[in-house]
N, C-alpha and C positions, 0 to 999 in steps of 0.2 A: 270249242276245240282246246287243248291242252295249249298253243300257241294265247290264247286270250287269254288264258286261267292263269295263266307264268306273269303275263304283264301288267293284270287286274290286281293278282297277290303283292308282284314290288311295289306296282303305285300304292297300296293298303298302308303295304310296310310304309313306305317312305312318309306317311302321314299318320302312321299310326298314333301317335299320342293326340295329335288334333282330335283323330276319330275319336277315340276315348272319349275325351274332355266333351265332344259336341254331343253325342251318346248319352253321355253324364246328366248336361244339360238338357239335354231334350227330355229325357225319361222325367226329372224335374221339375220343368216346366209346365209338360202335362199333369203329372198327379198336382200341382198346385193350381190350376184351371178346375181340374175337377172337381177338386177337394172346395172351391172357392163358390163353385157351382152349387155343390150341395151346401152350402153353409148359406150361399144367399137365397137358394130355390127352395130351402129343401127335400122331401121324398119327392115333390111332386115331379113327375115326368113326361108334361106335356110338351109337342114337337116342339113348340116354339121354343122353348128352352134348350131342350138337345139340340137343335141345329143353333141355334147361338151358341152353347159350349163349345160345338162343335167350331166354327166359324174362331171363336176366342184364342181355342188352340190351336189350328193350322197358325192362326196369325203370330201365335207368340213364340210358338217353333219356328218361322221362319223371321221372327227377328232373330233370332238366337244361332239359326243353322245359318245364315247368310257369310255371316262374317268370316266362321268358319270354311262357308265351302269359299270364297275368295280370295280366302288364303291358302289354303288347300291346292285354289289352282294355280295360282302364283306360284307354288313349290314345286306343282307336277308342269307345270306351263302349258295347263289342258283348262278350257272353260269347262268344270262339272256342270255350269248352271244349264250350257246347250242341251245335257241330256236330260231325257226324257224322267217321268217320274218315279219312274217301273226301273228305269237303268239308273237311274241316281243310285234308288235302294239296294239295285240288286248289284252295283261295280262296289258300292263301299260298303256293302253287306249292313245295311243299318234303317231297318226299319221304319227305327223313327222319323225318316227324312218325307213319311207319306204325307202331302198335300203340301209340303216346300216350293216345288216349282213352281205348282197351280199361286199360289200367294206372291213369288217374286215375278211372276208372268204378268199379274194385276198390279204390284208396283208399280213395274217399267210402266202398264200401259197410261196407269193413272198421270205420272211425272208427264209422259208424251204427250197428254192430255191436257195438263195443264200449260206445259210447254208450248204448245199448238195454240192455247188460246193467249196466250201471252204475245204470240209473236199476232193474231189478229187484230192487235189494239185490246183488247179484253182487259177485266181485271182481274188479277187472280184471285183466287178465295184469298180470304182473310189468311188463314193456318198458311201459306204459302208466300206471303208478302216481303220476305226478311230473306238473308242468305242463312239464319241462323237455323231457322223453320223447315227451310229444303234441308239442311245439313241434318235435322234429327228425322226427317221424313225419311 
């Protein structure tokens, strides 16, 4: 409806320079995954390496888009991360945002996870041991 379209456009506006910069970065992020890819694989293109790229880049885009979309919603005072992956893309028109969700979805659950076992008595993995370790997780 043109009532959704009017208020999809101001939020845009109202963060349009984020958008940019995240945009920016993401597009960059990717071709240097790739480019990284073919430099260690070379031509060869067997699955197991495409779906590792693949995997490499959801993950490095979503270090990268994360920050941005939580500031992002900080400004609009809207959780973007609640929507979906198709609406993420399609409210802040930005492509690159595909497999973001799905990778901060597996964050949360991993933290929760480790969380969970921390409070059973458990140890937690080593990488997790420190407040400093959580803090770059």
């Amino acid at each position: 409806s043109s009532f959704s379209s009017l208020v999809f456009n101001d939020m845009r506006d109202a963060i349009e320079e984020e958008l940019d910069a995240m945009r920016t970065e993401l597009e960059r992020v990717e071709a240097e995954v790739r480019e990284r890819t073919l430099r260690e694989r070379g031509e060869e293109a067997d699955s197991a390496s495409y779906l590792h790229a693949l995997r490499t880049i959801a993950a490095e885009k979503a270090r990268v888009a994360i920050p941005y979309l939580l500031s992002a919603s900080d400004e609009l005072e809207l959780d973007l991360l609640e929507l979906s992956d198709a609406h993420l893309c399609s409210v802040l028109m930005a492509d690159q945002l595909r497999g973001v969700k799905g990778e901060a979805v597996a964050m949360v659950r991993s933290v929760e996870r480790h969380r969970a076992e921390i409070e059973e008595g458990h140890d937690p993995p080593s990488c997790l041991r420190c407040t400093s370790a959580l803090s770059s997780f």
